[in-house]
N, C-alpha and C positions, 0 to 999 in steps of 0.2 A: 420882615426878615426872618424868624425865629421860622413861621409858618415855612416859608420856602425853604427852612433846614430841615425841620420836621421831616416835611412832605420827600425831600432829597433823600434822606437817611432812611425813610419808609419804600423808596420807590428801589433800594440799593436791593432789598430783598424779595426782588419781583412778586409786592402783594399789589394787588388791581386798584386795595383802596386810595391809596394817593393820589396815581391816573386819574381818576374817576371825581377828585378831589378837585384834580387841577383843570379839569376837563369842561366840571361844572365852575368856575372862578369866573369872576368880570371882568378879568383883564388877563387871560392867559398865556397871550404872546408878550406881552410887556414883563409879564413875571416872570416867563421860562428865557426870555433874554437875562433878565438881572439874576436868575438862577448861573445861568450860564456863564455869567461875568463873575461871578463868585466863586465858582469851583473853579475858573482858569486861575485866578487871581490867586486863589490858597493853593492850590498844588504848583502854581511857578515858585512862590515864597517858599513853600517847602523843599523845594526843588535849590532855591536859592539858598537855602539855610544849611542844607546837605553840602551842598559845594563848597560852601564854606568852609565849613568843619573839615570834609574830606582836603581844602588846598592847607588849614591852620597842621593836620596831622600826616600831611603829605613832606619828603624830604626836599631842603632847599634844591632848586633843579640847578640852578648856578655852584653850588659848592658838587653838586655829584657831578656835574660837566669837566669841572678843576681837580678832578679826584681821577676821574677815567683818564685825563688827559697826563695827569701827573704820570700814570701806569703807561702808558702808551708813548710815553720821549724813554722811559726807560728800558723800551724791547731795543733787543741789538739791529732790526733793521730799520728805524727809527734813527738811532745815533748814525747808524753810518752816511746818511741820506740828508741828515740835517744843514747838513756843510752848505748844501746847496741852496741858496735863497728862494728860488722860483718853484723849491720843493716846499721851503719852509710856508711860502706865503700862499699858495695853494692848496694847503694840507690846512694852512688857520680858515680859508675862506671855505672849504666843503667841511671842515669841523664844525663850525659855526651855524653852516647854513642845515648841517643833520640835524643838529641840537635845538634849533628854531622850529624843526618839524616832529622832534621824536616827543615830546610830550601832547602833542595833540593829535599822531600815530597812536599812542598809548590811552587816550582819553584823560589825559592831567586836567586834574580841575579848573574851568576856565570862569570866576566870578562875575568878570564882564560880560559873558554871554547867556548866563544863568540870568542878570540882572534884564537881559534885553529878554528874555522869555516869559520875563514879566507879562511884555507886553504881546511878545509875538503869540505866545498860546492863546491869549483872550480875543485875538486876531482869528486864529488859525482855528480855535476851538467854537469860536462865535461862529465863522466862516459854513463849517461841518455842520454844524445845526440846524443852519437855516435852508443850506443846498440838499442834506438829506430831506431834512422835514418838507419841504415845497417837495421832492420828487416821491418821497413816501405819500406824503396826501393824497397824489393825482394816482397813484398805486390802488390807495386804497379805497378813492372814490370808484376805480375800473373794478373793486373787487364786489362795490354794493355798501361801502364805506357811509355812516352816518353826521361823522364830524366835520365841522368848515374847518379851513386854514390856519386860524388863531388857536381853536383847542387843540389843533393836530403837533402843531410848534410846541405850543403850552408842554402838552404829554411828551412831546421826545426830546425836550428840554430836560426833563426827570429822567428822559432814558442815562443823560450823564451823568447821573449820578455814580456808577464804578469809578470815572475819573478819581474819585474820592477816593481809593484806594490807593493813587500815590503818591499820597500825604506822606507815606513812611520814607519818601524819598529822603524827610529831611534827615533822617539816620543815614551818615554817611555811607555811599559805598554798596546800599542796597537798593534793587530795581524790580520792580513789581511784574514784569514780563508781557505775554500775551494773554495773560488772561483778564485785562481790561477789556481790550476789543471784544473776548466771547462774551464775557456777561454783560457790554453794553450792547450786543446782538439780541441778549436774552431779554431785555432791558426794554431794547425798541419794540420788541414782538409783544411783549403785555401793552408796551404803551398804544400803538397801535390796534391790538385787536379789544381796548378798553375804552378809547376813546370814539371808535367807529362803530365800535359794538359788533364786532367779526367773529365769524366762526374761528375756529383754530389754525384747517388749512387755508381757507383765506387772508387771515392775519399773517403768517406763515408767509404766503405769497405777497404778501403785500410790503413785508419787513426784507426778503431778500431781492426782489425784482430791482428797488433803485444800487444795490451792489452789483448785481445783473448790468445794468446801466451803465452804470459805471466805467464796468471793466471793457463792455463792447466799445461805450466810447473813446477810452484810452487806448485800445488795441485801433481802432480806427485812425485816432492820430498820431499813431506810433508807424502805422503804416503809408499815412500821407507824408509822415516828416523824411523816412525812406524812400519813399519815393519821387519827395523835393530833394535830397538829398543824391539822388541815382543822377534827376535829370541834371544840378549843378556842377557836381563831380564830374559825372560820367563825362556828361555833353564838355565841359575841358578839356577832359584826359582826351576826347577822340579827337579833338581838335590840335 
């Protein structure tokens, strides 16, 4: 355990020696899984711990609902309107039903759903790992790539390491941005051209092409879904 924080906190500052660490290991898909399950698991609790603190120093949302509402019976076109029941009880039911939506319009701290990204990050994060690493591999086997499967996962296992940067979530209220995603780009590219043993423009190539991938094949089923979408529609309306 300590070794895969090590190697994590070594791999955060794209040196090759950790890659090259994990690369050579006897079980390096088993380890950059558990690496993986680690780092979801501390940044959702950090993440949970943030929310916290931000809903403990966040104002009651029910006393500021009864506050607004107190100000709003007291505008004169209000009083004039209230006489009427079917004004009164329509004005409580779209009242009710804004204030059921305006804290999560706003992003109000929501503990319950912090608590489930416990789980869903190490879902979603585990998820990313293994669909990148399998299509970076075959990337970088077409590139003249030297590493099998297991070391290729192992090393971009460590590529997550930036995730660690937003530990600071648990300080309420602050969000670490985009600059996760570039430096776990920067991240894959050592892992990859250290564990294949790549030139730089091949490594290079071999770290962007499954994004390349990616995006071709989202565009492809964005335009299948339009076009199921044309014939269901359309083929109605002519009828």
């Amino acid at each position: 355990m300590k070794t895969l924080i090590r190697l994590a906190w070594e791999a955060l500052f794209l040196s090759e020696g950790p890659y090259a660490e994990m690369h050579d290991d006897s079980n390096p898909m088993l380890h950059g899984l558990v690496l993986v399950v680690l780092i979801a698991l501390a940044v959702a609790l950090a993440g949970l711990v943030g929310t916290a603190l931000e809903w403990a120093t966040t104002p009651n949302t029910h006393e500021v609902q009864q506050i607004v509402l107190d100000g709003i019976q007291k505008i004169p076109w209000y009083r004039e309107l209230q006489g009427d029941p079917e004004f009164r009880e329509t004005f409580r039911q779209q009242y009710e039903l804004w204030w059921r939506m305006f804290p999560a319009l706003l992003g109000a701290p929501n503990i319950a759903q912090a608590a489930m990204n416990t789980i869903l990050m190490s879902l979603g994060l585990g998820f990313v790992w293994l669909l990148y690493g399998v299509v970076a591999h075959l990337c970088a086997r077409l590139m003249g790539g030297q590493g099998n499967l297991g070391q290729t996962l192992g090393c971009t296992a460590l590529a997550i390491a930036p995730q660690l940067l937003n530990l600071v979530t648990f300080l309420p209220y602050v969000a670490v941005g985009g600059v996760v995603g570039a430096w776990t780009l920067l991240c894959r590219y050592v892992a990859l051209k250290t564990c294949h043993r790549l030139t730089w423009n091949r490594a290079l190539a071999a770290t962007l092409l499954p994004y390349v991938a990616f995006l071709v094949l989202a565009s492809f089923i964005a335009c299948l879904g339009g076009a199921a979408a044309t014939l269901i529609f359309g083929g109605g309306t002519s009828q």
